[in-house]
C-alpha positions in Angstrom: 33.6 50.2 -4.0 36.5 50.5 -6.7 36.0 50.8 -10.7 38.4 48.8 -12.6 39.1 49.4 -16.9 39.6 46.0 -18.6 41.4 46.5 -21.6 41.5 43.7 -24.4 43.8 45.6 -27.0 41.2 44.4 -29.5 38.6 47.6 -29.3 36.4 46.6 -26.1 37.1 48.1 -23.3 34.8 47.4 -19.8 34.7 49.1 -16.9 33.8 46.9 -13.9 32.8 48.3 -10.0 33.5 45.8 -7.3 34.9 45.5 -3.8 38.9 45.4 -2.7 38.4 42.1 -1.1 36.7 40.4 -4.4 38.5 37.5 -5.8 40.1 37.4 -8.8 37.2 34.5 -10.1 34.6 37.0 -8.7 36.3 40.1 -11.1 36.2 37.5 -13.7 32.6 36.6 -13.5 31.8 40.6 -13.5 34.0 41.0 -16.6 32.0 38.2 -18.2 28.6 39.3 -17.7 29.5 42.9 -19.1 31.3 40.7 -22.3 29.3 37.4 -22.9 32.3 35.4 -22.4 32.8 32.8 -20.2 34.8 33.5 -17.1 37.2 30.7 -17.5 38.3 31.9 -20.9 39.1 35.5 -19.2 43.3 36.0 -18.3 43.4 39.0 -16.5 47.1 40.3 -16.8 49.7 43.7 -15.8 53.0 43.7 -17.3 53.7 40.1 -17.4 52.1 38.8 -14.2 49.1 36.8 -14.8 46.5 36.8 -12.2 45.6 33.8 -10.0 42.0 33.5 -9.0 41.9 32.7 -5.6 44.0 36.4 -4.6 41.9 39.4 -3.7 41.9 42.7 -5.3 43.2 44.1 -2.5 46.3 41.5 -2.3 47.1 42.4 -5.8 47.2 46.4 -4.6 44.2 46.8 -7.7 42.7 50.5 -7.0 40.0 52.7 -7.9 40.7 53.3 -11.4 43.5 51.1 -12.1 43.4 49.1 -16.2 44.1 45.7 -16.2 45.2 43.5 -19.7 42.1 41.3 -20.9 43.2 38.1 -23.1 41.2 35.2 -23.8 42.7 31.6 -23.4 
């Protein structure tokens, strides 16, 4: 089990456990329940790469402890 920080730049900061070989779309739905925004509203970004969600975690190299850009479309 890994614990990711989701960052949205705008004051809220969430920190989410899940599993390497979660989906992207199963992250999201995590981040959302911690939030109270809907999961297809959630970008999850680093750098400039934007995050599809069909990829694991663990395809992405996302580890323990690892932030991640929030932005809502």
């Amino acid at each position: 089990m890994i614990e990711v920080l989701c960052n949205d730049r705008l004051g809220k900061k969430v920190r989410v456990k899940c599993m390497p070989d979660d989906t992207i779309g199963d992250f999201k739905k995590l981040v959302a329940a911690q939030t109270g925004t809907d999961p297809r509203r959630i970008v999850l970004r680093k750098w400039h790469s934007t995050y599809k969600d069909n990829i694991t975690l663990a395809d992405y190299e996302i580890h323990d402890g690892m932030s991640l850009e929030l932005y809502y479309s």
